[in-house]
PLY file of the C-alpha trace (Angstrom):
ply
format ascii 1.0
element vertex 294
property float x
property float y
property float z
element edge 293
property int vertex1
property int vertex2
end_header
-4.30 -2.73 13.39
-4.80 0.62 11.60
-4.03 0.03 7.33
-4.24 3.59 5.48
-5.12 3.58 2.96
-4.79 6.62 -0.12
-6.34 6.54 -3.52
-4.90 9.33 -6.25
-6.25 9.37 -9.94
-8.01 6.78 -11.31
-6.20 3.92 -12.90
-7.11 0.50 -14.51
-5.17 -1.13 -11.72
-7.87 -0.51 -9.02
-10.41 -2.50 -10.81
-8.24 -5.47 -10.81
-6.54 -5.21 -7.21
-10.32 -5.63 -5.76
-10.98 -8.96 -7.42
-10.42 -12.49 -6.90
-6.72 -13.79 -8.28
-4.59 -10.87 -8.14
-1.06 -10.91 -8.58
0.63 -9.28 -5.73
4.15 -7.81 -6.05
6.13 -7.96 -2.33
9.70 -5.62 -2.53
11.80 -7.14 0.16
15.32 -6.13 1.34
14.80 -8.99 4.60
14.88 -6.15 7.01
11.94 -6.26 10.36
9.70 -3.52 8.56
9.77 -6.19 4.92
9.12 -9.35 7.24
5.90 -6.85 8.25
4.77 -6.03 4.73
5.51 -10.13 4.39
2.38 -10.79 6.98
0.02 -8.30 5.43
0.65 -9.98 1.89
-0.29 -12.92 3.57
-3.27 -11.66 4.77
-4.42 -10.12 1.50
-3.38 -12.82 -0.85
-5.29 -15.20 1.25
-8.19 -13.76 0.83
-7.54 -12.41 -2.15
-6.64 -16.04 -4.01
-3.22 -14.00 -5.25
-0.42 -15.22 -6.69
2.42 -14.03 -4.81
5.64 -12.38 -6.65
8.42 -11.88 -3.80
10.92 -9.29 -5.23
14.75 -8.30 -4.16
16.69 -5.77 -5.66
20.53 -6.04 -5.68
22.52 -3.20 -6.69
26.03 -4.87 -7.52
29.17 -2.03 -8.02
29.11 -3.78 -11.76
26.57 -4.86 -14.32
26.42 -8.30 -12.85
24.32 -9.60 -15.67
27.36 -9.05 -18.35
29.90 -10.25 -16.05
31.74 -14.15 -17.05
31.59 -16.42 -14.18
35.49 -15.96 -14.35
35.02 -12.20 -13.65
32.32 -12.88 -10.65
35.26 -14.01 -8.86
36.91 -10.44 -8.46
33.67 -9.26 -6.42
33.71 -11.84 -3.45
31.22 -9.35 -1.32
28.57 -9.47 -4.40
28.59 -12.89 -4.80
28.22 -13.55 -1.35
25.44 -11.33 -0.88
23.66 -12.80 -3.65
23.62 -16.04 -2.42
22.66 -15.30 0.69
20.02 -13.57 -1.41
18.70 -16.45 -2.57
18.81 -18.56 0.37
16.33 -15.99 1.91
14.18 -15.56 -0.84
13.36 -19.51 -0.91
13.06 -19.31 2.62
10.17 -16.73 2.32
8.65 -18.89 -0.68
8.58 -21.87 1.29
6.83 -19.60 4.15
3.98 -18.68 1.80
3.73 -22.20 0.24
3.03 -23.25 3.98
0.68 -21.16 4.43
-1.65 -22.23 1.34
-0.13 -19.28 -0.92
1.06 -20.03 -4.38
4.26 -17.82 -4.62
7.50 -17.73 -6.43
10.87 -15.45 -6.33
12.74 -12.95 -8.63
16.25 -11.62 -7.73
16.83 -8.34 -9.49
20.43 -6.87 -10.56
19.83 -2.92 -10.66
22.66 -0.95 -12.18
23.10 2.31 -13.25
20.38 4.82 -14.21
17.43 1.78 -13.62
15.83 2.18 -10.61
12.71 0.28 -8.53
10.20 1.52 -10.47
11.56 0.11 -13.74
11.61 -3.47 -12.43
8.22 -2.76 -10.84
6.31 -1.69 -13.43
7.75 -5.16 -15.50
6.33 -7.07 -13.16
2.74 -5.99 -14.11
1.25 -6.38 -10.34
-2.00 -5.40 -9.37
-0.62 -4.40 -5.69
2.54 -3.82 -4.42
3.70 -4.36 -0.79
7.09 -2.97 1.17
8.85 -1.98 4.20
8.48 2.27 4.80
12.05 2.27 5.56
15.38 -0.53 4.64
17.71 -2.00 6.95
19.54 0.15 9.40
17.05 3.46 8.99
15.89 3.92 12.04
12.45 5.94 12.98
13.78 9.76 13.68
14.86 9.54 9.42
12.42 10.40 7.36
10.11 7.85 4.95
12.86 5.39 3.49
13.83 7.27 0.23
12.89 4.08 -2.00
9.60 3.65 -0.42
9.16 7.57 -0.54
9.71 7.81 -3.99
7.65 4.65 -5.00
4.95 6.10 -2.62
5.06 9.41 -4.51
5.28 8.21 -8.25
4.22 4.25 -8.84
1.25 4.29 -10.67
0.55 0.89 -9.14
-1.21 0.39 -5.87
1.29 0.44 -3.26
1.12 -0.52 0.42
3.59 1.27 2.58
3.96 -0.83 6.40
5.77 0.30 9.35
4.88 -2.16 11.65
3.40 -6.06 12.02
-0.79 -6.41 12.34
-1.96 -6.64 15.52
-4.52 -9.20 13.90
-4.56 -11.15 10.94
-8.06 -10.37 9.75
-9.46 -7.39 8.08
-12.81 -6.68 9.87
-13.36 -3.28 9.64
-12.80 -0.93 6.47
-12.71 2.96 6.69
-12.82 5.11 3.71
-11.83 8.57 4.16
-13.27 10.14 1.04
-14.28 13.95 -0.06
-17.67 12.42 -1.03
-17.18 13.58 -5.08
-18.82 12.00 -7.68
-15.22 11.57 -8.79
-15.09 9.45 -5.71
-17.73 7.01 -6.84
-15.92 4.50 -9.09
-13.36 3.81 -6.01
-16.07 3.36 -3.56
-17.45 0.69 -5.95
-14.51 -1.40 -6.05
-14.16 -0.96 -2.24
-17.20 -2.49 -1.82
-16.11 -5.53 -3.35
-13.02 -5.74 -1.91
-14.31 -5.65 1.46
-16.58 -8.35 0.61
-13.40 -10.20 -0.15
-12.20 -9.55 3.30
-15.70 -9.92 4.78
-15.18 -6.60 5.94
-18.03 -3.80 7.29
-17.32 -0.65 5.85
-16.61 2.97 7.52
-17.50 6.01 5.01
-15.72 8.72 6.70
-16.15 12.74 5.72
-14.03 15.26 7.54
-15.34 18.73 7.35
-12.80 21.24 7.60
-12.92 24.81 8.15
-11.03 25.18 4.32
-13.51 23.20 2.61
-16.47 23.18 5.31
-20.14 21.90 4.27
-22.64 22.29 6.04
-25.39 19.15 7.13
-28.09 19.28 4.69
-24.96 18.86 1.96
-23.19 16.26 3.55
-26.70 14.17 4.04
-26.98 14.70 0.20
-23.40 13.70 -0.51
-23.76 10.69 1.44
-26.51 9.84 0.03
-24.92 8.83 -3.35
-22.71 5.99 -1.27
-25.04 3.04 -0.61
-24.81 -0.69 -0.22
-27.39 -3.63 -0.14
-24.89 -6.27 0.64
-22.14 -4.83 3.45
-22.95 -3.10 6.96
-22.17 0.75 6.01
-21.41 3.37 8.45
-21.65 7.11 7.61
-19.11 8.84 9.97
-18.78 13.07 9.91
-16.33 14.14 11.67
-15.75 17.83 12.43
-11.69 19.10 12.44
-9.57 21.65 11.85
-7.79 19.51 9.46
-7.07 16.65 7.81
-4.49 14.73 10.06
-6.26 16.03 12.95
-9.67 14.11 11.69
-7.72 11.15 10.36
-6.30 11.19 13.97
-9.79 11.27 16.14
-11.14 8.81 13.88
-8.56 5.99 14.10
-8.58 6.62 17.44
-12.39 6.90 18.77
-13.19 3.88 15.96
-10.31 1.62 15.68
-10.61 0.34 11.86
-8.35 -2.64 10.93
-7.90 -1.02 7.38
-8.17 2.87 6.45
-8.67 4.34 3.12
-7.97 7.90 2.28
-9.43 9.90 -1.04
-7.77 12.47 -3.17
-7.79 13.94 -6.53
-4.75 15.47 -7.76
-6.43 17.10 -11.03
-4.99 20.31 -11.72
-7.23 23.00 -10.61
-9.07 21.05 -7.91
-8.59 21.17 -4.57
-6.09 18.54 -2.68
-7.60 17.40 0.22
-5.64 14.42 0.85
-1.96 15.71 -0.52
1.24 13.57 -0.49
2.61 15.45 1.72
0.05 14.62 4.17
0.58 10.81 3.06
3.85 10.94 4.21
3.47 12.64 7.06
1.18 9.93 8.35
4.12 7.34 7.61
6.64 9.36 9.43
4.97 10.47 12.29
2.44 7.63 12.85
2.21 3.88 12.46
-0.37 3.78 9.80
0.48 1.44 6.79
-0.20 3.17 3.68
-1.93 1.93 0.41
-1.65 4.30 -2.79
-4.07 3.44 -4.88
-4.58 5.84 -8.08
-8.29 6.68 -9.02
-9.85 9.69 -11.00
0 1
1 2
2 3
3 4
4 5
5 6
6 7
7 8
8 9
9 10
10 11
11 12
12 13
13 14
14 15
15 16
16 17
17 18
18 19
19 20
20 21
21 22
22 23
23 24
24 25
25 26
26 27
27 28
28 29
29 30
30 31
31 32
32 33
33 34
34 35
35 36
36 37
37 38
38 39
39 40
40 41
41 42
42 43
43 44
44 45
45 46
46 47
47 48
48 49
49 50
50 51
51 52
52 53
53 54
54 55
55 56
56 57
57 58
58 59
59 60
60 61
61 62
62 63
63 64
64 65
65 66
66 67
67 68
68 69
69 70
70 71
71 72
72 73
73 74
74 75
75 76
76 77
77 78
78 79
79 80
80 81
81 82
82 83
83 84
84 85
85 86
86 87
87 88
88 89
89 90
90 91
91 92
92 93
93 94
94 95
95 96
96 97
97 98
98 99
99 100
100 101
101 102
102 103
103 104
104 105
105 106
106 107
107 108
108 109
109 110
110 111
111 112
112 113
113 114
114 115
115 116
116 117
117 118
118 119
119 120
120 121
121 122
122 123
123 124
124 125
125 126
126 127
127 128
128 129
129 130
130 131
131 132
132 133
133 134
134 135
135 136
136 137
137 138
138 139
139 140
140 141
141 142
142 143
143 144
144 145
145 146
146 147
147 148
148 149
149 150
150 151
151 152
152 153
153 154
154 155
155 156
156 157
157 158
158 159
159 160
160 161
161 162
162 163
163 164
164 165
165 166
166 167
167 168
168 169
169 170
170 171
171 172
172 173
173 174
174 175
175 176
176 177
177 178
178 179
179 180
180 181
181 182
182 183
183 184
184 185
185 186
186 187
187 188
188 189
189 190
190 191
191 192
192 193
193 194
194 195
195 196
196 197
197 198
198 199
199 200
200 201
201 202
202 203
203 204
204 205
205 206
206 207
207 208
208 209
209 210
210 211
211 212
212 213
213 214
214 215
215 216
216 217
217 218
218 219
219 220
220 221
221 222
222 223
223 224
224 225
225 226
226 227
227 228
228 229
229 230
230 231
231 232
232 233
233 234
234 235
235 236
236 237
237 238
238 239
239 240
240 241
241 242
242 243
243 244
244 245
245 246
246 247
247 248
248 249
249 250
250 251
251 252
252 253
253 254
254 255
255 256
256 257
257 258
258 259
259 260
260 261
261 262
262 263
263 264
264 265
265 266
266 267
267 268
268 269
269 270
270 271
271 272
272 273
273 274
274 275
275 276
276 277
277 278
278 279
279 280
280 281
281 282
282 283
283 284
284 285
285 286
286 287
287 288
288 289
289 290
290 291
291 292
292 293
């Protein structure tokens, strides 16, 4: 399995999604592509020790919350939907229980101008995970337009999947990274996340023609990434951009999880753009993980 991952500027929510009891946030609307961001929060939380929050989002033609149980009755549809709702949502509880995962539910009624990243950012999780696209979107659309926008704004670490693991083990960690000091505090708390996940780590530099270096620099750059207690590799790879290199790599290398930098600092140069992020979604299987650094 190939797990992208993207880090933008820094935020305090790195430094706790790396650690030992997180609390992990999964969006679910009980479509194929959620029941695949379902297995990956297993496989995280697991490791991890997190405490599971599984999260759906109903968007009733009322404010449901305000309605009399008198006036539920005149929305038949809504009422039936929620309850199936919550018959799904204990189902997926009862999954994680069995699987050694403390986890609980929360049904959401989203109404006029609020929107997911309201109810997100309430629920105060270190990581979020979610389907790249709902129910009935098939491939040829573009990136679902909820997971699009979350991917594009949520200050919270946010894992985008598109399709199920192929294992469920992280092994292998790549991080794609413009080798910046800027770069150094992620790298840190990569370190100890892969630990977590007993995980050897990939430290991956594409050289570009637009922001080429030449080898005695990238040998110093490297050289400020080290590690005493994890297996590092130092990988250069040679492109003529970005998703070309991101491409080769996954390919010739085969990580089970792949990180990509980027600094979106006015003024500085945006190697790893959202664009680019999305593009990877839409035209590739990659699951991506936002993650905001500085």
């Amino acid at each position: 399995m190939i797990l992208a991952v993207v880090f933008l500027p820094w935020s305090n929510q790195l430094s706790k999604t790396m650690k030992l009891g997180s609390k992990i946030l999964l969006l679910t609307d009980f479509s194929e592509v959620a029941a695949h961001a379902a297995l990956y929060t297993k496989i995280i939380a697991a490791k991890t020790k997190g405490k599971v929050e599984i999260m759906h989002i109903v968007q009733p033609p009322v404010d449901w919350v305000k309605l009399s149980k008198d006036q539920e009755q005149y929305y038949p549809e809504t009422r039936k939907e929620i309850a199936n709702a919550k018959a799904k949502l204990s189902e997926l509880v009862s999954s994680f229980e069995k699987s050694g995962i403390q986890a609980y539910s929360s049904l959401i009624y989203s109404f006029g101008p609020e929107n997911i990243f309201f109810h997100v950012q309430n629920s105060k999780a270190d990581l979020v995970l979610m389907g790249s696209r709902g129910a009935g979107v098939s491939r040829s659309f573009l990136l679902g337009s909820n997971a699009q926008k979350v991917l594009r704004n949520l200050t919270t670490p946010t894992l985008i999947v598109q399709k199920a693991p192929e294992a469920l083990e992280i092994k292998k960690i790549a991080f794609l990274t413009t080798l910046e000091k800027d770069q150094e505090g992620a790298y840190a708390k990569l370190k100890d996340f892969a630990e977590l996940m007993g995980a050897t780590l990939d430290l991956i530099f594409i050289n570009t023609p637009y922001n080429f270096f030449e080898n005695e620099e990238t040998d110093r750059k490297f050289d400020r990434f080290t590690s005493d207690k994890l297996k590092l590799n130092k990988v250069l790879i040679n492109a003529h951009n970005m998703e070309r290199g991101i491409l080769f790599y996954t390919q010739q290398y085969q990580p089970d999880l792949l990180v990509l930098a980027k600094s979106d600092k006015p003024g500085l140069v945006q190697l790893f753009t959202p664009s680019l992020t999305e593009n990877l979604v839409r035209e590739h299987d990659f699951p991506i993980l936002s993650i905001q650094i500085e």
